[in-house]
N, C-alpha and C positions, 0 to 999 in steps of 0.2 A: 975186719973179718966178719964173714956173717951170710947167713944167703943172699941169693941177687936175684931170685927169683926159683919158680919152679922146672926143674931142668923132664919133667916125663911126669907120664900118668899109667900106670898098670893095671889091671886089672885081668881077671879069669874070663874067657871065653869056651863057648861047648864045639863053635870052632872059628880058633883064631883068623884062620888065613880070610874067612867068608867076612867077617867083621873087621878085618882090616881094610880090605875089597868096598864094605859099605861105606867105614867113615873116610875114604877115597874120595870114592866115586857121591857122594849126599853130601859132603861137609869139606873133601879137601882137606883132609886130615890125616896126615901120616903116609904119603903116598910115596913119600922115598924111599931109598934102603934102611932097612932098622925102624921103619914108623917116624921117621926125623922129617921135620915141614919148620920151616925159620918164622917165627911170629913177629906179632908186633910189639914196639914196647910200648906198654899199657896199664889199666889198673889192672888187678887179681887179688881175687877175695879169699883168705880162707877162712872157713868160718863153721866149727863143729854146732850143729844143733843140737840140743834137746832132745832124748830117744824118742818123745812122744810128738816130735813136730806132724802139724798136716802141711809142711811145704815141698815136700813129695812122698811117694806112697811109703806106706809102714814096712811093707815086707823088704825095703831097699836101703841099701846103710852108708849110700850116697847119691847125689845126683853129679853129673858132669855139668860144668857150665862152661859154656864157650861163648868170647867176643867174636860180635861180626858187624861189619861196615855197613851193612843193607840189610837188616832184616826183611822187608816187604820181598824185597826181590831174592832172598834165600828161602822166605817161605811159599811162593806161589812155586820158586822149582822145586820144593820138596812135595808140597801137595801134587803139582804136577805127577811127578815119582812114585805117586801113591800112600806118602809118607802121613797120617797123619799129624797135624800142627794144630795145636790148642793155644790160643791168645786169650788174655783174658786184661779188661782194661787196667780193672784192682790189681795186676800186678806192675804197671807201668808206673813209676818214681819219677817226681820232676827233679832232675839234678843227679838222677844217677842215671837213668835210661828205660829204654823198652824193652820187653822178655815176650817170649816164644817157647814153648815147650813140644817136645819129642821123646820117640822111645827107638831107641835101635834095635835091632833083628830080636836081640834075646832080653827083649824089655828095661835096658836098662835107660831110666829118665836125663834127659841134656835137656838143660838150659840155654836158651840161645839167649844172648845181651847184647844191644844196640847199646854204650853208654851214651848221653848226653854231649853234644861237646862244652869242652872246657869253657867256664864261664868267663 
């Protein structure tokens, strides 16, 4: 008995439907009935930081991180889209993968994670 993993992620929006609409149509996120899209099985981190982290902005009391298979090619179609996309080397880990940062419609910071493959 125990978790098996994270079954949903919740959160407030100023308006759901246009935010559901985005991580759709930008991410492929939750585009079926109920916000349900079948993932991969994978790592998943949880990990409360430090109220005073600088690993994403102060005023935010989380960031979203999502796994993806291509970062290069999610990030040119998001820039594409107009989406601003921040990379930064110092955040790329050998052994665990590469990162990509975003903010959706009402600012809230995603993570985007290429892992590593398995060694």
């Amino acid at each position: 008995m125990g978790v098996t993993g994270i079954g949903g992620f919740f959160f407030r929006a100023k308006d759901p439907e246009a935010m559901r609409t985005w991580y759709a149509r930008h991410l492929g996120v939750g585009s079926a009935p109920y916000g349900m899209w079948d993932t991969q099985a994978g790592p998943c981190v949880f990990a409360p930081f430090a109220a005073d982290t600088d690993y994403f902005a102060a005023d935010r009391k989380w960031m979203l991180n999502l796994r993806v298979d291509d970062l290069d090619e999610l990030c040119a179609s998001l820039g594409a889209a107009g989406i601003a996309v921040v990379t930064d080397p110092d955040w790329d880990m050998p052994g665990v993968g590469r990162f990509a940062r975003i903010h959706d419609p009402e600012g809230n910071p995603i993570e985007l994670w290429q892992p590593d493959p398995p060694a």
